[in-house]
C-alpha positions in Angstrom: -16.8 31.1 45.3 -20.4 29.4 44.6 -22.4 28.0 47.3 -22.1 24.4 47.6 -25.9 23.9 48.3 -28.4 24.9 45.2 -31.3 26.4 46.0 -33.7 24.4 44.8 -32.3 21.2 47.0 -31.9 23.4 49.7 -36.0 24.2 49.4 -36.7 20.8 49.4 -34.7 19.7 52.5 -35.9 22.4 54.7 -39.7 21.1 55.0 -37.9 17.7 55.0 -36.1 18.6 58.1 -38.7 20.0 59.9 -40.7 17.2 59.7 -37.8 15.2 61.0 -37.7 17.5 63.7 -41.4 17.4 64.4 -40.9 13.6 65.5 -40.8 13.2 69.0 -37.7 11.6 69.5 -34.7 11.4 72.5 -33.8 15.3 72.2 -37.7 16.4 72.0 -37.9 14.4 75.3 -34.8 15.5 76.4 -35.5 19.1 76.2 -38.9 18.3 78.1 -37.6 17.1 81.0 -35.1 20.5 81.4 -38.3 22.2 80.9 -39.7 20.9 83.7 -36.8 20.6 86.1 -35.8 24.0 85.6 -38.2 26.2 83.2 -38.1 28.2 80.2 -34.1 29.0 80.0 -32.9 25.9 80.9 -35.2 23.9 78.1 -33.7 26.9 75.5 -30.3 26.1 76.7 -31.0 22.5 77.0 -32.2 22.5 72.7 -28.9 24.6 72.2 -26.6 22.1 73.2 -28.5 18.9 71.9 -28.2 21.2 68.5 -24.6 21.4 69.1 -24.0 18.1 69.7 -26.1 16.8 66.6 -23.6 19.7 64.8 -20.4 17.8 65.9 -21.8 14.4 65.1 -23.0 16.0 61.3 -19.2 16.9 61.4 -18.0 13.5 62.0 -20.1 12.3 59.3 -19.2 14.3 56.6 -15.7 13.6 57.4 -16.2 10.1 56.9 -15.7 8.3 60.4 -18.8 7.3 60.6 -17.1 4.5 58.4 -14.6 4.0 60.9 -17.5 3.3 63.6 -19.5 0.9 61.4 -16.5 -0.9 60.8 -16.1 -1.2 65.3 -19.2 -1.7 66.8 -17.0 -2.3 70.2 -16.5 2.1 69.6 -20.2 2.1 69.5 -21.0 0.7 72.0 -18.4 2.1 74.9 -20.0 5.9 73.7 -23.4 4.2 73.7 -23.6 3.3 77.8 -21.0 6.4 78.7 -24.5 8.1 77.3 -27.0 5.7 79.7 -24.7 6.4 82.5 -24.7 10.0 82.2 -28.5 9.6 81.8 -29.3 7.8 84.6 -27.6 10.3 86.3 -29.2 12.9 85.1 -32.5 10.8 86.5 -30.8 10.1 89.8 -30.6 14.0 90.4 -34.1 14.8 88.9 -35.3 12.3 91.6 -33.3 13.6 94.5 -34.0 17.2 94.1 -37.5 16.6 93.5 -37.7 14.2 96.9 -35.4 16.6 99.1 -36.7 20.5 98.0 -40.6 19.5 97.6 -42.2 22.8 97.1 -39.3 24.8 95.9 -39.1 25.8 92.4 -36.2 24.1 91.1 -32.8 25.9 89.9 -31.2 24.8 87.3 -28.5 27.1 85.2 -28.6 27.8 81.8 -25.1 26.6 81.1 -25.3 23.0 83.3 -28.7 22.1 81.1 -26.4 23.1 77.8 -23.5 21.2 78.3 -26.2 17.9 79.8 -27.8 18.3 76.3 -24.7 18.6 74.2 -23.3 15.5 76.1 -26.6 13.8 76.3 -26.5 13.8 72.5 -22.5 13.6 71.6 -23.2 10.1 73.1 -25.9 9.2 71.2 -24.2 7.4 68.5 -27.2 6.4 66.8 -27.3 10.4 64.9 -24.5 9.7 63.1 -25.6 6.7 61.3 -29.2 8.8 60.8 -26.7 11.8 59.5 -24.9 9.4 57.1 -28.7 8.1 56.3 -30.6 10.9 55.9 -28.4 14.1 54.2 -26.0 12.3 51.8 -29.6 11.6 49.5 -29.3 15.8 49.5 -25.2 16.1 49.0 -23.9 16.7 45.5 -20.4 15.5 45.3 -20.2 17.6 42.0 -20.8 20.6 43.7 -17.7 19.8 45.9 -16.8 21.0 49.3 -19.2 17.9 50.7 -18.0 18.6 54.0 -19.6 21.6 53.6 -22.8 20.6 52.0 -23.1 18.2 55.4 -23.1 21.2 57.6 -25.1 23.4 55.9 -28.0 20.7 55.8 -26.7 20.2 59.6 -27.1 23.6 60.3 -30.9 23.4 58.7 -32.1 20.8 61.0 -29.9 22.3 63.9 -32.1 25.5 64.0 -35.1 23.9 63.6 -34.3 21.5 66.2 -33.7 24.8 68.8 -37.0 26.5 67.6 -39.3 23.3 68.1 -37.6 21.3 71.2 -37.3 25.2 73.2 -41.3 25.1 72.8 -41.7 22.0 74.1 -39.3 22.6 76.7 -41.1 26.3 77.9 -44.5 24.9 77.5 -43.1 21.8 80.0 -41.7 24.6 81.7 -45.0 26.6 82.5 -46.7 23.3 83.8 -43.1 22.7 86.3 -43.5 26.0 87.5 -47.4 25.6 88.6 -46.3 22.4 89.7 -43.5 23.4 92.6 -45.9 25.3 94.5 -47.2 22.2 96.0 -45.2 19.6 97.9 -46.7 16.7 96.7 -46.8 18.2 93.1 -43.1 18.8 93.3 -42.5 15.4 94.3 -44.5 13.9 91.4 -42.3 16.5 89.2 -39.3 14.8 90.7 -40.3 11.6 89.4 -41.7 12.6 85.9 -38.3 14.3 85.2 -36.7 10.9 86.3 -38.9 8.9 84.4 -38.0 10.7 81.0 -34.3 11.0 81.7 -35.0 7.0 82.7 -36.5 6.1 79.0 -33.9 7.5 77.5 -31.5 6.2 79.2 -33.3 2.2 78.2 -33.8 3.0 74.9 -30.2 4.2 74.1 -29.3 0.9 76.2 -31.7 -1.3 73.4 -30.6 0.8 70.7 -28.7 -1.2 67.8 -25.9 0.3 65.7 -28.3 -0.7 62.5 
């Protein structure tokens, strides 16, 4: 059985991807605010599942029902504001726990910041149409298996994903846990982790399917 990726497209998507993943963008930001609620295992965790999410969404793609959304915005839109719902959320808590425990570092477990960032990003519809954008210039139907070629590539900009938006999230992290020794600090840490979880949650509300 042959691998359904050639190398030497394989070496040209990888610095492709990484740049990709160098863009600041929603999980970047994402992963930031974990880091600062919560610290360095939480951001990891938090990269982890927004990785996993983009994984099931890079699925959906190569299976073709990214088709089947393009074809009902009304589909796009209901998983569109379940995402700035959960968002704003997210913001509301940041906020509370940073008004009501000033001074405290804040705890946040590993496994709550993975599943936020696989959900955070499972209702981001928008990858999907950057999925169906962005790898099929790399897939070679010839090669078959296409389904597979998608993951593979998926799996490429998955890891780098983890690797970049966990340092963001640890150095974010650092400057969260310096931060909660003061009262006022912490309060200000409250409302910066809002404010990002707040963004997101607008832009994902302004977003258009195309």
């Amino acid at each position: 059985m042959t691998f359904p990726v050639d190398l030497t497209t394989l070496l040209v998507f990888i610095p492709a991807a990484l740049a990709l993943n160098l863009t600041p963008g929603a999980d970047m930001l994402f992963s930031l605010g974990q880091g600062l609620r919560g610290g360095a295992r939480p951001a990891i965790a938090a990269a982890c599942g927004v990785a996993l999410g983009g994984m099931v969404h890079t699925a959906i793609a190569g299976l073709g029902l990214g088709a089947v959304m393009a074809a009902h915005p009304g589909l796009f839109d209901v998983i569109r504001w379940v995402g700035v719902v959960y968002l704003l959320w997210l913001a509301f808590t940041a906020l509370r726990s940073g008004v009501m425990k000033p001074g405290k570092p804040q705890r946040l477990s590993a496994a709550r910041a993975f599943r936020d960032g696989f959900f955070v990003n499972l209702t981001n519809p928008k990858f999907i149409f950057f999925v169906l954008a962005f790898i099929p210039q790399f897939v070679n139907p010839a090669n078959g298996a296409v389904l597979a070629q998608f993951l593979i590539f998926g799996v490429v900009i998955s890891i780098g994903g983890v690797f970049i938006n966990s340092a963001v999230g640890i150095t974010a992290g650092g400057f969260g846990k310096t931060l909660a020794t003061s009262p006022r600090l912490a309060r200000g840490l409250g409302y910066a982790s809002a404010s990002v979880f707040t963004l997101l949650a607008v832009r994902l509300a302004l977003m258009q399917k195309a």
